[in-house]
N, C-alpha and C positions, 0 to 999 in steps of 0.2 A: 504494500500500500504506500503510496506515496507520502503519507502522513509519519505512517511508520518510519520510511528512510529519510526524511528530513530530523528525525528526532534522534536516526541509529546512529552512531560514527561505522558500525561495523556493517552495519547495508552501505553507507558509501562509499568507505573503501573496496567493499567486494564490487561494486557497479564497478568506480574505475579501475579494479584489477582485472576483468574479465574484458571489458574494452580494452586496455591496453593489451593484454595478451590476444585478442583477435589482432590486433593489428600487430603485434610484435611477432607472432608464431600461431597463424592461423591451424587448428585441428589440433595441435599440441596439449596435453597435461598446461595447467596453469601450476607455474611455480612460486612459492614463497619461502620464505629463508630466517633462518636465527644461525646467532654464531655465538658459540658460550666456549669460553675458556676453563678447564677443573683445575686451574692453576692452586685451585683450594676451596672449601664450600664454596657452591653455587648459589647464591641468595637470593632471596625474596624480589630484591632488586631489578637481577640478572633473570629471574620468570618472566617480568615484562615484554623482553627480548624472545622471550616464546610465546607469550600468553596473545602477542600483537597480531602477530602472523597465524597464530595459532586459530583465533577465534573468525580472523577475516577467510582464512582455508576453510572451514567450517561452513561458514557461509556461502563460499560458494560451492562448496560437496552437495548442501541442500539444496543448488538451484541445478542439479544434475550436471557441474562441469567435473572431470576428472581435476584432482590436484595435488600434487607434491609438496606438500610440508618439510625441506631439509633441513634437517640440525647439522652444523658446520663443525664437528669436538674439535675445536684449537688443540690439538694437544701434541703440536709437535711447535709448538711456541716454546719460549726458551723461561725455565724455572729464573725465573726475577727474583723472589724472597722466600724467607721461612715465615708461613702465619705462625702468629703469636695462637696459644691455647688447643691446637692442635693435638688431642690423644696421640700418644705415642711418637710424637713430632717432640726432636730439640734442636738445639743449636747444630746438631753434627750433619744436619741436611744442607750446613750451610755451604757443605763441600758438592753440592750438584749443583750449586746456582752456574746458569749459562748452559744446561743440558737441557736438551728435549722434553715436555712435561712424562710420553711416555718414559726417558731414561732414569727418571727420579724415581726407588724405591718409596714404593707405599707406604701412611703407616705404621712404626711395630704392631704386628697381630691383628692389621687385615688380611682380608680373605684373598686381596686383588695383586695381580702380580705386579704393576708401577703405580705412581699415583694419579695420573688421569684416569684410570680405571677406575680407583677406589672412588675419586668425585662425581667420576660420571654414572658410577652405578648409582648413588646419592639418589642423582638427582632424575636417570631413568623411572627407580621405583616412583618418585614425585608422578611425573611424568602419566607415566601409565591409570595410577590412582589417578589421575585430574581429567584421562578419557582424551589425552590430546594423542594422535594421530600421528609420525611423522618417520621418514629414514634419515637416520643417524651417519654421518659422513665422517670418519678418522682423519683426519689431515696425515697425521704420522703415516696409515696407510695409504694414502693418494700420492703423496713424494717418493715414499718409497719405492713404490711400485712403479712406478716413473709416469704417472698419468699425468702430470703438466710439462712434459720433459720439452715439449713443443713448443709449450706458453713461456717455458724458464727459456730458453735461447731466443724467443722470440722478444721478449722482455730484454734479452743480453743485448742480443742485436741494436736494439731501439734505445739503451740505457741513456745516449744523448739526447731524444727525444723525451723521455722523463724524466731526465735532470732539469732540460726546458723550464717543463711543465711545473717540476717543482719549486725552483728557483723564482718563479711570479708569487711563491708566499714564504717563501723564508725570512723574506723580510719584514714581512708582515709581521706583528702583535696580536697574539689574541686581546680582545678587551680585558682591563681590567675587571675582574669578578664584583660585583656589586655587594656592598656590605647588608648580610639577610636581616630583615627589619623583625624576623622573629626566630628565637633560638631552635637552631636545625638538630634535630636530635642526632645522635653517634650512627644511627640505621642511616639518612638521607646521605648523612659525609663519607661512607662505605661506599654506599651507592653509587656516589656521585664520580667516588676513585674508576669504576667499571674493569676491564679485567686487564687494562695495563698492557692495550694490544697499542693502541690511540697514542703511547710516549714512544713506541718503539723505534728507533734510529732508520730514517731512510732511503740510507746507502751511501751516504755521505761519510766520505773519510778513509776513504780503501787506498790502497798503494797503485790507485791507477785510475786514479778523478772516480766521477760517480760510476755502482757499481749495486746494480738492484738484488743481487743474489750473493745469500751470506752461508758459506760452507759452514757444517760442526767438523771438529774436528777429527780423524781416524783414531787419535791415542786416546785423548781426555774427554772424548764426545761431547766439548762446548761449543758455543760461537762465540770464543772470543780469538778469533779468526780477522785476517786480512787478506784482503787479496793483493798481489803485489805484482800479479802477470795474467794479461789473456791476452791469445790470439783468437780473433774472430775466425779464422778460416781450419784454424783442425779446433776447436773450441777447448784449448789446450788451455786450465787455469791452474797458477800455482798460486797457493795459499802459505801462510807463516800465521801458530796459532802462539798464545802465551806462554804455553807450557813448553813451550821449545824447539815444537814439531813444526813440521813442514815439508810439502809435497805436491806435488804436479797431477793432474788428473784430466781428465777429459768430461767436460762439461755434455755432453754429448750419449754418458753413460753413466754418470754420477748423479748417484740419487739422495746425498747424504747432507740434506742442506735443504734451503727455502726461501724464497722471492720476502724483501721484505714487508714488513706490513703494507705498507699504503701503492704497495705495487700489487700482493698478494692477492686483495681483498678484489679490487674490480678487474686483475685475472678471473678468477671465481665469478664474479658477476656475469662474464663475459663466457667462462666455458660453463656453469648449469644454464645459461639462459634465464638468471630471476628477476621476475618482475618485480615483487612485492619485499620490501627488507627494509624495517623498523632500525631505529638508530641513538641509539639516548646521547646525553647530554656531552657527554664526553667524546663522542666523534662528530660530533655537529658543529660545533666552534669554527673560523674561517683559519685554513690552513689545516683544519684535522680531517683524518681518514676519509670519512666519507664525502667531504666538500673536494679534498683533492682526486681522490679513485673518480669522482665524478667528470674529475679532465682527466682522466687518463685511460678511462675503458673505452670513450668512441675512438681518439686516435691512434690509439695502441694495439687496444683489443679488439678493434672492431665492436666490441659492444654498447651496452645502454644502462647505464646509472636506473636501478629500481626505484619506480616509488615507492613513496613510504614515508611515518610520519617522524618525527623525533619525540622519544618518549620521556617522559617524566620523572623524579625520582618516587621509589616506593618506603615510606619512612614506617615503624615501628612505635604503637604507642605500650610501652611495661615488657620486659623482658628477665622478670624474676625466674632465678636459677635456671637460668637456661642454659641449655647443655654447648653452648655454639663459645670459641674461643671468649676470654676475657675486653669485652672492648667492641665485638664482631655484631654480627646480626646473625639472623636467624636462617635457617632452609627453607626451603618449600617445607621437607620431611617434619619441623618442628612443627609448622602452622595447621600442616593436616593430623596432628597429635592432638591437636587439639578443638580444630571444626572439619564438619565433611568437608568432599571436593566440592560440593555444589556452591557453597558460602565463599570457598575461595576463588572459583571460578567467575564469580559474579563480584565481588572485589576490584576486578580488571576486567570485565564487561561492562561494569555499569557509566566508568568512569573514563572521558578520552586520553588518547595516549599522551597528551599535553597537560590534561592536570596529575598533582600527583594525590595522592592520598596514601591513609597508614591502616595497616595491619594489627589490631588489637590482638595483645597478647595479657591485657588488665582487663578490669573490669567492664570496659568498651565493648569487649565480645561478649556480654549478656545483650547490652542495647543491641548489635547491630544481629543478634540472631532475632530479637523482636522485631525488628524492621523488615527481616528477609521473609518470619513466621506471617507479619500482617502485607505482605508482596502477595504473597501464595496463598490467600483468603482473597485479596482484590483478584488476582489471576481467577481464582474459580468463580469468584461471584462475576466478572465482567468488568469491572469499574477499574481496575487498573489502567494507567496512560500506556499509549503506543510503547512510547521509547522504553517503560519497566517492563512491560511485558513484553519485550525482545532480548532485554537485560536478564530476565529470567529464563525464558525458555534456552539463552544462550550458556547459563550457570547449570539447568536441572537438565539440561540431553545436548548429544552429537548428532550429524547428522547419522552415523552408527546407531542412533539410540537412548535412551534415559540412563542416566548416570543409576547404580543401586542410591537406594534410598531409606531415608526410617521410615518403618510402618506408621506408626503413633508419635509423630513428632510434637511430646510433646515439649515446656516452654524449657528453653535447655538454661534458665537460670531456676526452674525448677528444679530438674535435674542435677543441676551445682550444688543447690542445696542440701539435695538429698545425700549426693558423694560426699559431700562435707561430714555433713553428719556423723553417716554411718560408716566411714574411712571405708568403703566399697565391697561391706556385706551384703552376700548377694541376697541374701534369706528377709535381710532385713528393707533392703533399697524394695525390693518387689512387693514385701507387707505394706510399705507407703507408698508405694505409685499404687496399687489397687487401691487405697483407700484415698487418692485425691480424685477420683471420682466412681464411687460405686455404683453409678445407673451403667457405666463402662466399665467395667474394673479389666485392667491389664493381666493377660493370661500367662505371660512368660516374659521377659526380661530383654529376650530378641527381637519385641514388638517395637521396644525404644533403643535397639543399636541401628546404627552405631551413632547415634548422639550421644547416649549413655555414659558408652567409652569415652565420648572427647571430653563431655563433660568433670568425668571422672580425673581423664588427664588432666585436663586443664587445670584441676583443683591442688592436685597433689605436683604437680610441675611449676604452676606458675601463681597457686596463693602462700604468700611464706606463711609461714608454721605458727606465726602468732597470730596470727588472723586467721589461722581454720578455729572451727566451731566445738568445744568441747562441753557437752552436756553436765552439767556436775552432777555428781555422784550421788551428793547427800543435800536435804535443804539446807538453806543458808538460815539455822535460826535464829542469829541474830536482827537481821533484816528482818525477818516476818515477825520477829517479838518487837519490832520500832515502827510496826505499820499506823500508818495512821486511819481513821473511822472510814474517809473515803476510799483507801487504796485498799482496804479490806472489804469494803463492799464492793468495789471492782472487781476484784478476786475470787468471789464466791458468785457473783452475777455472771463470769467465766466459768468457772467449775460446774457451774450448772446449766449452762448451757452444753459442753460441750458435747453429751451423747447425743442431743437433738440437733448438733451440726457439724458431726464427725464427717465433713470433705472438705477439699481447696475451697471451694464457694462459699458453703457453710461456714466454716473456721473465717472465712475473712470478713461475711458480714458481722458474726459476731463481735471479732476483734475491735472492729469499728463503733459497733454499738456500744458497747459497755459505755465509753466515754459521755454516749448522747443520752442514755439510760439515767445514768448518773445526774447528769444535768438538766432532769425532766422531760428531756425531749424522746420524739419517738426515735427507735433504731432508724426510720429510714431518714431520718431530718437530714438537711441540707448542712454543712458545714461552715460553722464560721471563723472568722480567726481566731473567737478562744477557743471552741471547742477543737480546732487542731492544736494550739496548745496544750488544750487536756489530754488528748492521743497521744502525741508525743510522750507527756510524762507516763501514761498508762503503759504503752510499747515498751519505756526504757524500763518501769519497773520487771513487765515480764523477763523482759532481757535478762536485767540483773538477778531475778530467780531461778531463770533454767539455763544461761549460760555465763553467769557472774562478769557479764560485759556489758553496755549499754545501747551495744547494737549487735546484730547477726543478722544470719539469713530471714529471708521473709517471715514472719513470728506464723501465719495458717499452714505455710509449711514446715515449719521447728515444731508445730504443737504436732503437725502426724506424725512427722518422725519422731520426737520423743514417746509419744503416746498416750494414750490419756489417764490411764494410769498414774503411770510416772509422772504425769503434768500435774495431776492431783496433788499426790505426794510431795513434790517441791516448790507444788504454791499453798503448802498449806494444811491442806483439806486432806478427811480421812477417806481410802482407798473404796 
């Protein structure tokens, strides 16, 4: 509907990727592209870089065009640093810096045999849970095997022609960064680093003026390599590396080595044929990667600069004890630990690839599952807008299919609270989720995964320890021997309510009531500023009796899970 794609970002990128691949490669597969580097976790960040092209491939699966989604593995890029907090990672990786990502051991006591494996298996499993679609491209394996061996001497041949080309911005400045008018949290400044392809040296400074192709070495397998000799006509190059080596090869059959970045990249562009390749902040700047590959694939490679949008950064709100280096951001694997893929998928559906937004890992992920809960009530009732109900159907299914799903989804700060509680007895979470609504009562446990699990996750990952909920044991009798004439007739106008409104509904108009009771008005009375006053002190008294705090979880779900019993008991009143 025309309504609809004025409101989609992701209906009109697909419109102009499908026009421009008629006109670029009429009958052909449409192609789109990401490029991740596992130089170390793959972040939240670096998903955008999938999620972009991810969701626009998608779209157009659904309007019956064939399409190739390629993931690029950087992973014959050269090991740059040791991340900091890295299991099994110390200072002694700092002897591979300048190797291949695959020549860097994994690791101590992964399962993967270098370390591109070990990050890209990461972020494959991500991958697969989120329902994206795509083939996976090794770079280590496309060089070695000599599959650009054509583009790498075509590139040698031409390197005066791209020294040119690059020479109109070395002089260039990037702008001065603008100082953020609001503090960027540690997730957006990660982000904003991107994987460190965008600094790489391009080819400037060889022993033979510019020189787009950078040898590792045969002894120390680095590139900290020079070239010092080529002839163009037997394509005979000798190289001198730091370590002391040095040797002559024939570029013609040497596959041990790689075009550098900003030459690299719209090679590639130029031999898949991609229309479609998203680019964030960090290769967008004038003079970076993708502004230069953009003069250098028509006269070079004969090809065509993809469109595509430049993406935004992806920031982090709360990252308690999270298991990701000291400093770092999170995974994809952290975030789906703790909401389905549908919530994450619709995170970067709903939002264009120019704004950024954050990832709640705090208390933010109760609100924004209520937001996604009341989407999926508009969705079935009708009344949702175009553009959410494209945002959704783009989060809950592929064109493959419907994403699995919770049966009974119900409110998953429900659920919080329940895990909270009951530190995730299963005996006991199931005795109150049936009794938060007995005209439904929930049959098995499997009815509410996997929210349950995220939920549970979430609790014990990312609430610290003095803020879970701990029921106390015994009443507090000093407190209830200092009650005063009102807060004990609160107390027992609760206690006696509560067998005639043992469920969520029930429990929560009471809770309200009592206050209005009190104050002679009816249960249903309209609220005013004192009588939310008096609420308040009512809640915090219960608080103070069944979790010796003055706040917790919602008080209709604290009274089923403690039970009514026990609520009895430590407000007081005899069993």
């Amino acid at each position: 509907m025309a309504e609809s794609n004025e409101a989609d970002w992701v209906s009109r990128f697909a419109d102009d990727v499908i026009a421009e691949s008629e006109r670029r490669a009429p009958g052909k597969p449409v192609v789109v592209a990401s490029g991740l580097s596992p130089s170390g976790p793959i972040h939240l960040g670096n998903l955008r870089e999938v999620m972009t092209p991810h969701l626009v491939a998608d779209e157009v699966r659904r309007r019956g065009h064939e399409v190739r989604h390629l993931i690029s593995w950087d992973d014959y890029d050269r090991y740059r640093k040791v991340p900091v907090g890295i299991p099994g990672v110390d200072e002694s990786w700092a002897e591979h810096i300048g190797k291949p990502l695959t020549s860097v051991p994994a690791p101590a006591g992964s399962a993967y045999p270098n370390w591109a494996e070990h990050f890209k298996a990461q972020m494959a499993a991500s991958l697969a849970e989120l329902g994206v679609e795509y083939d996976g491209i090794s770079q280590t394996a496309q060089y070695q095997a000599g599959a650009y061996r054509a583009q790498i001497l075509h590139a040698v041949r031409h390197r005066a022609d791209i020294d040119a080309i690059l020479d109109q911005y070395r002089t260039k400045k990037a702008p001065a960064k603008q100082q953020s008018q609001k503090p960027v949290d540690a997730a957006e400044l990660e982000a904003a680093e991107g994987s460190g392809a965008a600094e790489e040296d391009d080819g400037s400074g060889s022993g033979v003026g510019y020189f787009p192709y950078k040898p590792y070495c045969a002894v120390c397998g680095k590139d900290l390599t020079t070239v010092t000799a080529y002839d163009d006509g037997t394509t005979e190059l000798t190289y001198t590396c730091a370590c002391g080596h040095g040797e002559t090869v024939r570029l013609e059959e040497f596959d041990r080595g790689k075009l550098v970045w900003k030459v690299d990249w719209p090679m590639r562009w130029a031999y898949e044929g991609v229309i479609f390749e998203p680019s964030g902040v960090d290769h967008s700047s004038p003079g970076s990667s993708f502004q230069v590959g953009g003069q250098i694939v028509g006269p070079i490679f004969g090809g065509k600069q993809p469109i595509g949008p430049m993406y935004a950064f992806v920031g982090i709100s709360g990252m308690a004890k999270m298991s990701s280096s000291k400093g770092g951001v999170p995974v994809p694997g952290d975030a789906l630990r703790i909401m389905e893929p549908q919530i994450l998928r619709w995170l970067y559906a709903r939002r264009r690839p120019n704004q950024s937004f954050k990832i709640a890992f705090d208390q933010e992920i109760q609100r924004l599952y209520d937001e996604w809960d009341a989407l999926e009530r508009k969705v079935a009732e009708g009344t949702a807008l175009p553009a959410d109900v494209a945002a959704h159907s783009r989060a809950a299914r592929t064109a493959a299919g419907e994403l699995p799903r919770t049966v009974r989804p119900l409110p998953y700060r429900t659920l919080a609270s329940v895990a909270d509680i009951t530190a995730g007895a299963e005996a006991q979470t199931l005795r109150i989720l049936t009794e938060l609504d007995p005209a439904r009562p929930i049959g098995s446990l499997d009815e509410v995964r996997p929210r349950l699990d995220r939920a549970e996750s979430w609790i014990t990952t990312q609430v610290p320890a003095e803020q879970r909920t701990v029921v106390r044991a015994e009443p507090d009798t000093a407190r209830l021997a200092a009650l005063g004439d009102s807060e004990r007739a609160g107390l027992k106008l609760l206690v006696d309510g509560l067998d005639s409104h043992w469920s969520l509904d029930g429990l929560t108009t009471l809770v309200y009531a009592v206050p209005k009771v009190l104050a002679g008005l009816e249960p249903d009375a309209k609220p005013t500023p004192e009588l939310k006053v008096a609420q308040r002190s009512f809640f915090a008294l219960l608080y103070e009796l069944l979790v010796g705090r003055d706040t917790g979880p919602r008080l209709p779900t604290l009274l089923l899970a403690v039970g009514a019993d026990r609520v009895r008991t430590l407000l007081g009143a005899s069993a």
